[in-house]
N, C-alpha and C positions, 0 to 999 in steps of 0.2 A: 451598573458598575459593581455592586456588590456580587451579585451572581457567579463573576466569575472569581472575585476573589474567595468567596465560599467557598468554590468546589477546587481551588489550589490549596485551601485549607484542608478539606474534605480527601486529598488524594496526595496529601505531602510523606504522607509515612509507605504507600504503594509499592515503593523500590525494596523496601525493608521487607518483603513479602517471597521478594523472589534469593535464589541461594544458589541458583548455579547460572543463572542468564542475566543479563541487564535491559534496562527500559528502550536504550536504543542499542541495540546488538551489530558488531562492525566484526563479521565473523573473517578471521584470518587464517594462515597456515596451521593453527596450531589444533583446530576443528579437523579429527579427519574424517569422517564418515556421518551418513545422512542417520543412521541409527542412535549415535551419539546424541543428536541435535535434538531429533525425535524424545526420546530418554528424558533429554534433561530439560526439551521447552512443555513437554508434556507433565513433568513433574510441579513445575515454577505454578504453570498454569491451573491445576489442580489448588494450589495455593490462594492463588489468585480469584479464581474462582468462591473458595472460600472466605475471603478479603472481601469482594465484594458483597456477598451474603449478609456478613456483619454489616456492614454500611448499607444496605439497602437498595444497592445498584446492579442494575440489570444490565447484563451483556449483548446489545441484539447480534443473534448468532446467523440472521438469514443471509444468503448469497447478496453479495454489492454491500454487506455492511461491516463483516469480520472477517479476514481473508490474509493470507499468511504468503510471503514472495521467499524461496528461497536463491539468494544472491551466491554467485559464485563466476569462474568463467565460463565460455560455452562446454571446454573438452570436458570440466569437471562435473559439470551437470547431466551433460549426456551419458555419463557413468551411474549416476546417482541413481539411488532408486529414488521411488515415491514414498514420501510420509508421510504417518497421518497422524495429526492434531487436532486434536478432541479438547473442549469446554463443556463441562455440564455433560459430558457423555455424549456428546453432539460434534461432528467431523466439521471444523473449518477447512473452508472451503479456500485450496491455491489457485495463487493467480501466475500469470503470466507477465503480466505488466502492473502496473499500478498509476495512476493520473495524481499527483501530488502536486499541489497549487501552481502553476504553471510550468509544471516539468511531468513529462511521459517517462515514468523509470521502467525497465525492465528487468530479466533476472540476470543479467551480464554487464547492464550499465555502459550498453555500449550507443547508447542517444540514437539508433535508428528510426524505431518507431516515431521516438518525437519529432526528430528530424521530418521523416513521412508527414506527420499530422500535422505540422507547419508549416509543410511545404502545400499541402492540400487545403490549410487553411486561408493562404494570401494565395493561391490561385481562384478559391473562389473569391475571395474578393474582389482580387483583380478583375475577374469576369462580370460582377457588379459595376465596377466603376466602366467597363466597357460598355454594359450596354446601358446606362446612366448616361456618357458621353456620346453616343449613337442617338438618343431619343434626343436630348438635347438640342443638338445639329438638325435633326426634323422639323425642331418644334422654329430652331429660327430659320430656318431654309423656305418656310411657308410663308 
């Protein structure tokens, strides 16, 4: 139990680090262009980077560990070009989607994917409890 209230001790001043971005960023009309975004999360994070140095905390930068989604609509994206966001000099690596504790988000927020993997999810189950109820029926049919 202390463990984690350590490291809420350890990361309470973190937000005081960054100057043009927030911890959870709810980007709206007021953002126009992906160069902007680029600019100023790549500045914050140079910060940050430095932040963590002082405190002794390592970023792991490998694919499936640090990964950057940018949200927006479909039409606004297919506009967009691609950014890149570097740590430590090192490209983090965009995703497409993201798995966040029981919800499939994507870069539109439009719950299809998840939709799909839930639906793909209780079909195999479903296909479990079928052939579970099929051996069943054998076993007292004998």
């Amino acid at each position: 139990m202390l463990g984690p209230l350590l490291f809420m001790l350890l990361i309470n001043d973190i937000d005081m680090q960054l100057e043009k971005c927030k911890i959870l960023l709810y980007v709206d009309d007021t953002v126009k262009s992906c160069e902007f975004i680029q600019l100023n999360l790549n500045a914050d994070l140079s910060k940050l980077t430095s932040w963590f140095s002082v405190n002794k905390l390592v970023v792991n930068l490998n694919k499936g560990k640090t990964e950057f989604m940018l949200f927006g609509t479909s039409k606004k994206l297919s506009k967009s070009v691609t950014i890149e966001v570097k740590m430590n000099e090192t490209n983090v690596s965009e995703v497409d989607s993201y798995e966040y504790p029981g919800v499939l988000l994507d870069k539109s927020l439009n719950y299809n994917k998840h939709i799909h993997k839930m639906i793909k999810k209780a079909s195999g189950r479903i296909s479990c409890y079928n052939v579970f109820d099929k051996m069943l029926v054998r076993m007292l049919l004998r």
